[in-house]
N, C-alpha and C positions, 0 to 999 in steps of 0.2 A: 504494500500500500504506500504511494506516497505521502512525504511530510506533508503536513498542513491539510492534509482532506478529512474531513466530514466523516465519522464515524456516521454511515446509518443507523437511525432509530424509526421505529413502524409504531404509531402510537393508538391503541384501540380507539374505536370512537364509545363516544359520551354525547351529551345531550345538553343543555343547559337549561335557565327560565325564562318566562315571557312573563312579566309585572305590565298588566296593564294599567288602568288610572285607580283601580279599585285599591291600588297596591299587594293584592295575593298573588303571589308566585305560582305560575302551574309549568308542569316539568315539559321539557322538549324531547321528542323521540329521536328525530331525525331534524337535519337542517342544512341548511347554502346558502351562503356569502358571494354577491358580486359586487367589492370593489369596481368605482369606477370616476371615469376623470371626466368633466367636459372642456372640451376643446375646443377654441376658437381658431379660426383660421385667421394667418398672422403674413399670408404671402403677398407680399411684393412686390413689383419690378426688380429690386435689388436682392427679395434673398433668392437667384436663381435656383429656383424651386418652390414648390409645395411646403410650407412652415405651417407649424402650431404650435399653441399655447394654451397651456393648463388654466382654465378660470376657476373652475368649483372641481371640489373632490365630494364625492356620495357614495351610493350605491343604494341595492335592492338587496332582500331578505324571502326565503321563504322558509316556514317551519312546520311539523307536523305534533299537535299537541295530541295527546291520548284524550280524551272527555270521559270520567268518570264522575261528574257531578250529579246530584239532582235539580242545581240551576240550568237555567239557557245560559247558553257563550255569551248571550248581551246583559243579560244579567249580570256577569262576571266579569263585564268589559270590555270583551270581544266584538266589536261594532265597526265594521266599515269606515275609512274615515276618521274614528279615532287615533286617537297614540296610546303606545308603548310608554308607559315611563322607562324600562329599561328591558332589555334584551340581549343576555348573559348567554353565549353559545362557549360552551369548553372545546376547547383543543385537544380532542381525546384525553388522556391521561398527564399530559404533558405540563399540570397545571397552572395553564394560559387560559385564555378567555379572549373572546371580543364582547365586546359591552358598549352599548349604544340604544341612545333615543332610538326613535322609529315612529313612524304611522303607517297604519292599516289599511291597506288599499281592498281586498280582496281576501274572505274568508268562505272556504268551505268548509261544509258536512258532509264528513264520508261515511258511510255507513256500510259496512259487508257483516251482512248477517250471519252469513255461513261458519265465518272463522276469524273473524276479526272483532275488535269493539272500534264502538265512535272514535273520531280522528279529525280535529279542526286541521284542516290546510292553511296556513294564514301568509299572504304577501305582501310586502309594499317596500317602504323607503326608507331609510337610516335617514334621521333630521340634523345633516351636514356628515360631514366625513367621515367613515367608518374608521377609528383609531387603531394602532398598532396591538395587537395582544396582552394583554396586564394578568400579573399574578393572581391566578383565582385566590381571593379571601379562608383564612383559615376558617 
């Protein structure tokens, strides 16, 4: 192996919480993160070429909560359009975190009867920059 490279580590996945405004924490099963930048177009005559420029850094979120309440999801604060107070996704085992505002664009109910339980799908928007990884709290 050469000096200075990267021991690989494979870190299970985890799940994190979704606090809406109610402030009750419900667990994440599954989740994705897209980082993202928007870009202005910055080109020239002089920069011989196609240029850009970073204005806003954001991104999108989707997560999949279990529902075992006997409230509704809006009961609970799961409401289209609302916010997130916070939005705690672990880094598998590694524990890191990303943790950010958000608002809720887009909530499903899934329901498979056969072999699954209820299962909110929830999407939307980090409100501003989705920040670099922070120690999850003991």
């Amino acid at each position: 192996m050469p000096l200075n490279m990267p021991v690989e580590t494979y870190h299970s996945g985890q799940g994190g919480h979704a606090v809406p405004t109610t402030g009750v924490g419900f667990p994440v099963a599954e989740w994705s993160v897209d980082k993202r930048a928007r870009l202005a177009d910055s080109t020239t005559s002089a920069s011989g070429g196609e240029r850009r420029n970073k204005v806003l850094r954001g991104g999108t979120f989707r997560v999949n909560v279990p529902w075992n309440s006997t409230l509704t999801p809006e009961a609970c604060g799961f409401r289209e359009g609302d916010e997130l107070e916070s939005l705690s996704l672990y880094l598998g085992d590694s524990l890191l975190m990303y943790q950010f505002p958000a608002i809720m664009e887009q909530i499903s109910v899934v329901v498979n009867s056969s072999n699954d339980i209820i299962r909110l799908t929830i999407s939307g928007y980090s409100q501003g920059a989705i920040p670099d990884p922070v120690p999850v709290p003991p």
